[in-house]
C-alpha positions in Angstrom: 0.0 0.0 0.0 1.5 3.4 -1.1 1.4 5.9 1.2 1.1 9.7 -0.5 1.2 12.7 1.7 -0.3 15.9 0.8 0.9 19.5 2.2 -1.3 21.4 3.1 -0.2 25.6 4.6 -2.5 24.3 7.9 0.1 22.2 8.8 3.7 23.6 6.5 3.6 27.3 7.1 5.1 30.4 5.4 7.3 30.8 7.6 10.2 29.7 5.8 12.3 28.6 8.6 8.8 26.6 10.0 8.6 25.0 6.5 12.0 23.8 6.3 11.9 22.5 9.6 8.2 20.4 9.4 10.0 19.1 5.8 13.1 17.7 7.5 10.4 15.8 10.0 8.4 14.4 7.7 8.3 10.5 7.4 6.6 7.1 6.8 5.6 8.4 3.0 6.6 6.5 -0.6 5.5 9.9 -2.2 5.2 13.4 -1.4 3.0 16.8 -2.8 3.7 20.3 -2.5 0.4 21.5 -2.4 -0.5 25.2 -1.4 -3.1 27.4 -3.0 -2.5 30.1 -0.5 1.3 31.1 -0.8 2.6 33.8 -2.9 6.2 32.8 -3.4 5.1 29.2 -4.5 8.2 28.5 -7.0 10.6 29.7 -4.2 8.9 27.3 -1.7 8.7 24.9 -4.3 12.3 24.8 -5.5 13.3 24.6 -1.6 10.7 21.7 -0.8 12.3 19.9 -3.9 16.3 20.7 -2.4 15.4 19.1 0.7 13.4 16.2 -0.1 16.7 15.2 -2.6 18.9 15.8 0.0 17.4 13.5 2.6 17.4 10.8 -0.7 13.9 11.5 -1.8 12.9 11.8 -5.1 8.7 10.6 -5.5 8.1 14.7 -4.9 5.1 16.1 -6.3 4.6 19.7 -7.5 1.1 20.8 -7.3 -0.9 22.1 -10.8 2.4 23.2 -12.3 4.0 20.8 -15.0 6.9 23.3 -16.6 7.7 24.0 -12.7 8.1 20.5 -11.8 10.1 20.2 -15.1 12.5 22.6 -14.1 12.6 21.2 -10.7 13.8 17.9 -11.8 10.6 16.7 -10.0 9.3 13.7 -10.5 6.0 14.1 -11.2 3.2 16.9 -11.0 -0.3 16.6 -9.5 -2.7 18.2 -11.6 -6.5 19.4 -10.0 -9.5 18.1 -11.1 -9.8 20.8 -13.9 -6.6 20.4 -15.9 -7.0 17.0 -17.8 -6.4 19.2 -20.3 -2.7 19.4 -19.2 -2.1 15.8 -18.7 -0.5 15.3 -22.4 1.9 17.9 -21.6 2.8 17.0 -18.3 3.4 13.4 -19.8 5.4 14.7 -22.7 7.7 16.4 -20.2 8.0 13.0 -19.0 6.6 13.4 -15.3 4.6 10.9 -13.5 1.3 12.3 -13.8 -1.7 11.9 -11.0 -4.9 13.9 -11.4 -7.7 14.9 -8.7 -11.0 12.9 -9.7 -14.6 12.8 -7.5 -16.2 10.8 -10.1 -15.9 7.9 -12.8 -16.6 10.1 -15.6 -13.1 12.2 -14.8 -11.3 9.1 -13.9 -12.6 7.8 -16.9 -11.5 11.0 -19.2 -8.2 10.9 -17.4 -7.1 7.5 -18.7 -8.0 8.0 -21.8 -5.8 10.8 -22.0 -2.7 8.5 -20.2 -3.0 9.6 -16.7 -0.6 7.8 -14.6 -2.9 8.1 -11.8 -5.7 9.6 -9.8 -6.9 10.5 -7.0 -10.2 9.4 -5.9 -12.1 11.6 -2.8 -13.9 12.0 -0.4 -13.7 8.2 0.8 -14.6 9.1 4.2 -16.2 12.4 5.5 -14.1 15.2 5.3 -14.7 18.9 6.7 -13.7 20.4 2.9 -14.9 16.9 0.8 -18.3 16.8 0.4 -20.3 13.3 0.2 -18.4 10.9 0.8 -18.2 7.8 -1.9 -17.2 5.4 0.8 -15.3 2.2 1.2 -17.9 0.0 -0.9 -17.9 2.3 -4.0 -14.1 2.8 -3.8 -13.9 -0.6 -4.1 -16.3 -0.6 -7.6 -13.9 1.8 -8.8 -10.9 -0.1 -7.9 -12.7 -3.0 -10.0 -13.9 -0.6 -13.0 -10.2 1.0 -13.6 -8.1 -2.1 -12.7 -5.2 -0.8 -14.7 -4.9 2.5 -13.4 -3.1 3.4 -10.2 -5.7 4.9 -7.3 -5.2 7.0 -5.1 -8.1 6.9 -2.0 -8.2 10.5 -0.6 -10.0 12.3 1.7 -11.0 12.4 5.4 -7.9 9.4 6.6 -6.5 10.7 9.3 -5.6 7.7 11.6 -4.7 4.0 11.2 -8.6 3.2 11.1 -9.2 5.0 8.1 -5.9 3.6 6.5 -6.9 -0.2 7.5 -9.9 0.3 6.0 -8.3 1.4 2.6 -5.9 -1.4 2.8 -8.8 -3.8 3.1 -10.1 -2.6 -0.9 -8.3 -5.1 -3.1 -6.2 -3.6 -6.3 -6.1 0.0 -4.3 -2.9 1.3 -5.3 -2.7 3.7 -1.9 -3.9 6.4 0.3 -3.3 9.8 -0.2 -3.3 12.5 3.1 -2.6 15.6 4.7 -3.6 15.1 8.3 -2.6 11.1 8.5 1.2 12.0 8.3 1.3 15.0 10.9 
């Protein structure tokens, strides 16, 4: 089971120093996203989360809606929101791993026919931001439907019970999370 951890600026803060420092602590994760809407210097944070991740020997870093950034980053892959399918055949011709936010089979669906390497699927479980959640049950439909596609469960895990729960679907490829790792 692939564990995928999601920043979130709740939790990795402006504050340069702060962010470095919550970086060098993070653990337990096979991949890692930069994700933050909020922050105005988003490259310089970016280039910085991408210098220490390599340093500590970690390399399955994420940049957040950006391909040509996580190009010039050297990252390896970028994690595009639910409304950029349209920039999956770029991000793949820049040859980064590409995994796309989807909250229903139609855009999962859309996404691998334009070679997504993977999605994320969400809300699984309730979540304060997710909306209805699809469940354990349907994830597992889904898991069935797009056998060959790697899947990302996402939204509301936050502890083990969640996470057992997700390890349980057979053919789930991970779980993706913000508050799980903190």
């Amino acid at each position: 089971m692939m564990k995928y951890l999601i920043t979130d600026p709740k939790y990795y803060s402006h504050d340069l120093s702060l962010f470095k420092d919550k970086l060098k602590k993070s653990s337990n994760f096979d991949f890692i996203l930069y994700r933050d809407k909020t922050n105005p210097n988003y490259r310089n944070f970016a280039k910085i989360f991408v210098d220490i991740l390599v340093e500590r020997g970690i390399t399955t870093l994420f940049i957040h809606r950006d391909p040509l950034l996580a190009k010039s980053l050297n990252a390896f892959g970028v994690h595009l929101s639910s409304e950029q399918p349209h920039l999956i055949e770029l991000s793949k011709s820049l040859g980064l791993f590409t995994v796309i936010s989807c909250h229903n089979i139609d855009e999962i669906a859309f996404a691998q026919k334009l070679g997504v390497d993977a999605v994320t699927i969400s809300p699984i479980f309730f979540s304060e931001k997710g909306g209805q959640p699809i469940g354990i049950e349907r994830l597992q439909q889904i898991v069935r439907e797009f056998k060959d596609l790697k899947i990302f469960a996402l939204g509301g895990i936050k502890s083990k019970l969640e996470v057992d729960e997700v390890t349980r679907v057979n053919g789930v490829f991970g779980f993706a999370s913000i508050r799980f790792f903190i």
